[in-house]
Structures are given as C-alpha cells and as structure tokens.
C-alpha positions as CSV (number, residue, x, y, z in Angstrom):
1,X,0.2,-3.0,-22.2
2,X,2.0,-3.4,-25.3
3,X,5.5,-5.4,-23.9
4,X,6.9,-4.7,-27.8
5,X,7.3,-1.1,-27.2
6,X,8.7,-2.0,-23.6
7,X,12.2,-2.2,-23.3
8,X,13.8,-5.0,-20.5
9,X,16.6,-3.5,-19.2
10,X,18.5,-6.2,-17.9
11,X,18.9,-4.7,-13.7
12,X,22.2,-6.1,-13.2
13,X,23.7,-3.8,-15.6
14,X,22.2,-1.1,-14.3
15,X,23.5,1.4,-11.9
16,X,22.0,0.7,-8.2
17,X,20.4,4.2,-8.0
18,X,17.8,3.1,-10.9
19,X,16.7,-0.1,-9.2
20,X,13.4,0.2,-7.2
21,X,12.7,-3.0,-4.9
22,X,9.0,-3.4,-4.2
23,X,7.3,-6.1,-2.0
24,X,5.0,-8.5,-3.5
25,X,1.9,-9.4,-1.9
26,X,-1.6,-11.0,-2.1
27,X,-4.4,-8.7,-1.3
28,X,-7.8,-10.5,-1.9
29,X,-7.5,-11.9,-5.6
30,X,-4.9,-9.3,-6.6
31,X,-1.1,-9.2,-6.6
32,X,0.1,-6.0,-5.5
33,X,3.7,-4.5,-4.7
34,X,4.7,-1.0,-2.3
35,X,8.0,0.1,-2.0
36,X,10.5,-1.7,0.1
37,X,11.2,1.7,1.3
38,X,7.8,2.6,3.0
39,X,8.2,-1.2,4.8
40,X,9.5,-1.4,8.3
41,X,8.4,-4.9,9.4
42,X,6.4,-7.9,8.3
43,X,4.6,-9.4,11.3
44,X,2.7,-12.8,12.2
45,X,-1.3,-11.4,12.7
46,X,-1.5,-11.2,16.2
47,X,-4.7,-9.8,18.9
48,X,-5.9,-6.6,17.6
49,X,-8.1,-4.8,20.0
50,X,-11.2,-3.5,17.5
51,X,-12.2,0.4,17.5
52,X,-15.9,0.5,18.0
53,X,-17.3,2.8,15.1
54,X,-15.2,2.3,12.5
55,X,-15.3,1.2,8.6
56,X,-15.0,-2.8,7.6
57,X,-11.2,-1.5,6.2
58,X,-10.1,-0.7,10.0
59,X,-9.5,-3.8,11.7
60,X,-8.4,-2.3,15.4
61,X,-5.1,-1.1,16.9
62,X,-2.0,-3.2,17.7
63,X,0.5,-2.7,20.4
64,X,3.9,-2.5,18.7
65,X,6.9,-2.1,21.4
66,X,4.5,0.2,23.4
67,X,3.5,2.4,20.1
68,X,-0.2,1.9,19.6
69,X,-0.6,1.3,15.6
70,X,-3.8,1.1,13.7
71,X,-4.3,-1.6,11.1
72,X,-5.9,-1.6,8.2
73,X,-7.1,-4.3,6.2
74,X,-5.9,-3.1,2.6
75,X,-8.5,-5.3,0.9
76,X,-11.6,-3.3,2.3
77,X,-9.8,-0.2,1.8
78,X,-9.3,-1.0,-1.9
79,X,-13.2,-2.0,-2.3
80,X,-12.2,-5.8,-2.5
81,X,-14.1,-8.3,0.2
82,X,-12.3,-7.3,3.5
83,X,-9.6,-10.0,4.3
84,X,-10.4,-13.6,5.9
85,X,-7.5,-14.3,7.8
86,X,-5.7,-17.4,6.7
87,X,-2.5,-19.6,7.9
88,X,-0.3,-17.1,5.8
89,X,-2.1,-13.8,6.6
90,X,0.3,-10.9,7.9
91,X,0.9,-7.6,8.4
92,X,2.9,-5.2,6.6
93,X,4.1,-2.8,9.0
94,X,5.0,1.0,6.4
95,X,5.5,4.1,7.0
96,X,3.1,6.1,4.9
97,X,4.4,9.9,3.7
98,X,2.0,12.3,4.3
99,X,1.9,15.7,2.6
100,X,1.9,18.7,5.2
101,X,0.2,21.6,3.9
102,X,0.6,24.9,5.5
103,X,-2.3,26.1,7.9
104,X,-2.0,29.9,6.3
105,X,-2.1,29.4,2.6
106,X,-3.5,25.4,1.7
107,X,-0.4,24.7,-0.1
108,X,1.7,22.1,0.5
109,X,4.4,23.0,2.9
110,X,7.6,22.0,2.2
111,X,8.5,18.7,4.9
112,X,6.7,15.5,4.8
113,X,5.4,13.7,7.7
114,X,4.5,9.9,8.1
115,X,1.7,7.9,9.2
116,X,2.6,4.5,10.7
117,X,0.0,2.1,9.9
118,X,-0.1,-1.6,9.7
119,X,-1.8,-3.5,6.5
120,X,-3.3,-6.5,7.2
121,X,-2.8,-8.7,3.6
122,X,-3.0,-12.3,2.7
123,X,0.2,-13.0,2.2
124,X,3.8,-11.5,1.8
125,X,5.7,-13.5,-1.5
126,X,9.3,-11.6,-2.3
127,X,11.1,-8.8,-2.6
128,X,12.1,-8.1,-6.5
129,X,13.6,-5.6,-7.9
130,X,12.8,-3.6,-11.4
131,X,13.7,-0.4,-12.7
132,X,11.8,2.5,-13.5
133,X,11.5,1.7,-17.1
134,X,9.6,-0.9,-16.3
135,X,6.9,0.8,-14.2
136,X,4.3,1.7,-16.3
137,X,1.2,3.8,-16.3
138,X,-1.8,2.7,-14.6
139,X,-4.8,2.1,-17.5
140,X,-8.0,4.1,-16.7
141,X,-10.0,0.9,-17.6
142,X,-9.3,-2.8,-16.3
143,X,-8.5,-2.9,-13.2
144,X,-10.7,-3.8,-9.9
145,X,-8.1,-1.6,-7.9
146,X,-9.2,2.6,-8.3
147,X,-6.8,3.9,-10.4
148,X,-5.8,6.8,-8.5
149,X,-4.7,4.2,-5.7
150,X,-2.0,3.1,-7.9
151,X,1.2,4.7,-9.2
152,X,1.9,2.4,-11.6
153,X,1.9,-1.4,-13.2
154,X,5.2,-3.3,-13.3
155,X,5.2,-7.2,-14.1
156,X,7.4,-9.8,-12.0
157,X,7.2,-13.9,-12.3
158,X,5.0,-13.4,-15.5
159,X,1.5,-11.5,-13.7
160,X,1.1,-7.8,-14.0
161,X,1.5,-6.0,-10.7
162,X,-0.2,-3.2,-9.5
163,X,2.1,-0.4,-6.7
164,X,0.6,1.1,-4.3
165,X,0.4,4.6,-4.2
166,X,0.8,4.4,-0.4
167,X,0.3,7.9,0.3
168,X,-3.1,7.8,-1.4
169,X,-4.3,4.7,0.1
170,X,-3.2,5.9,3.5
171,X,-4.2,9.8,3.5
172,X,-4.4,10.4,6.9
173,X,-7.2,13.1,5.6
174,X,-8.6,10.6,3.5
175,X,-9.3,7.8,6.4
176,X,-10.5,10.8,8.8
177,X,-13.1,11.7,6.6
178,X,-14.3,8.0,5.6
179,X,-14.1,7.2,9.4
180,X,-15.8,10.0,10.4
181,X,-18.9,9.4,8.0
182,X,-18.8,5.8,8.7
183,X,-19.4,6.8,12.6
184,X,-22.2,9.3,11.9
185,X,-24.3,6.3,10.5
C-alpha cells in the first residue's frame, strides 16, 4: 500500500456520517477490526457446552440470557491455528447480516436477516475510528487471511489492519455446508 497516494483526512474535521468505528482485536498472530456496528457485547470466555460433530472453528454453544448462541472461534474459521485460550481471551458477541434470497427466483430478496454468533478471539484492544478514505482494498497477494474474508485494509497505531467482512465469514450457508461435510467424515 502506497501511503503517498493515500490521503489522511484528519476525522475530527469530518462530518460524523463519514466516520466508521471498527473494533480492534487479536485473532491468532493477526490484528483484525469488524464494525462497531455488527458488535453487541464483549464477554469474559465462560462454559461453552461443545456440539459433538462439528469443525475445530465451532467451539460449542453459550447460554446468553436464555438465547442459546453458537461460538465460533474466528481463528480456525480463518485457517489460522484454532485459538488457545489465554488470561485475555473473549468473546465478541455480533450480529452478522445475512442476505435473504427469495425461494422462487435465487435472487436476493430485498430484507436482510441476522445471524447472532459469538467469536471467540484472543483479545479485544480499542475502538478507533477512521473514515472511508482510509479503508483500502484488500491485495490478492500477502495476506494469511482469504481475501474474500476481508472487505478492506485500514491502518491504526502504525500496523495494517485487516476488516472483517462479517457477512462472509459468518454465511449462515457457508458454515451449514462446512459443518455438514465435517459430520459426514
């Protein structure tokens, strides 16, 4: 990434609708970021009850206030070594969107739904805030992460940054499909 063709728009002067806050986290030996707005809770790792059958990436189910939530430990689902939990270990509870398609026709229908899942990560560092200018394209080459599991690179406290493109990492169709194969092994 060439930063002398990048301009730094300094946020602060910016209007607030062209700020994008993004969570910063450890996932294996990467940094990565997801959009504050797909994050409904951080949480301490607590019991997780394990599904019998499943891939190294699903780690079990949680109880959440009643709502039973699977988790998912982001690292194997990435390809990286699957997480080894650790003092600052957590989970990042998001709210995945989910692209409806229509039963008749295969397109996409027109309303999203949501997939609640919980990513188990090595640690949770800050919130920070950037702006679409400085969100740039994911190179094909370079990076451990797939590149179609990314929506973009942004940098923050001098390291490049992979974002998740949560609704890629988290297909609902996706993990059916890698789950079911797994199980017919």
């Amino acid at each position: 990434m060439d930063t002398a063709l990048h301009t730094h728009a300094n946020p602060e002067l910016m209007p607030p609708e062209s700020t994008v806050s993004l969570l910063r986290m450890a996932v294996g030996t990467q940094t990565l970021a997801v959009s504050i707005e797909h994050v409904r809770e951080i949480l301490e790792v607590t019991r997780l009850t394990p599904l019998p059958r499943t891939p190294d990436f699903v780690r079990g189910v949680m109880n959440l206030r009643g709502a039973v939530v699977p988790v998912i430990d982001l690292a194997a689902r990435l390809g990286l070594a699957p997480t080894v939990l650790g003092r600052r270990s957590c989970i990042v509870v998001v709210e995945a969107p989910q692209h409806v398609l229509d039963d008749d026709t295969d397109d996409e229908a027109s309303g999203q739904a949501s997939l609640i899942v919980g990513l188990l990560v090595d640690a949770v560092y800050e919130v920070f805030d950037t702006t679409p200018a400085q969100i740039e394209a994911v190179p094909a080459l370079g990076t451990q992460i797939a590149p179609e599991l990314l929506s973009g690179m942004t940098r923050a406290r001098g390291e490049v940054i992979g974002q998740l493109a949560l609704g890629r990492v988290l297909s609902a169709g996706e993990l059916s499909d890698l789950i079911a194969r797994h199980a017919a092994h």
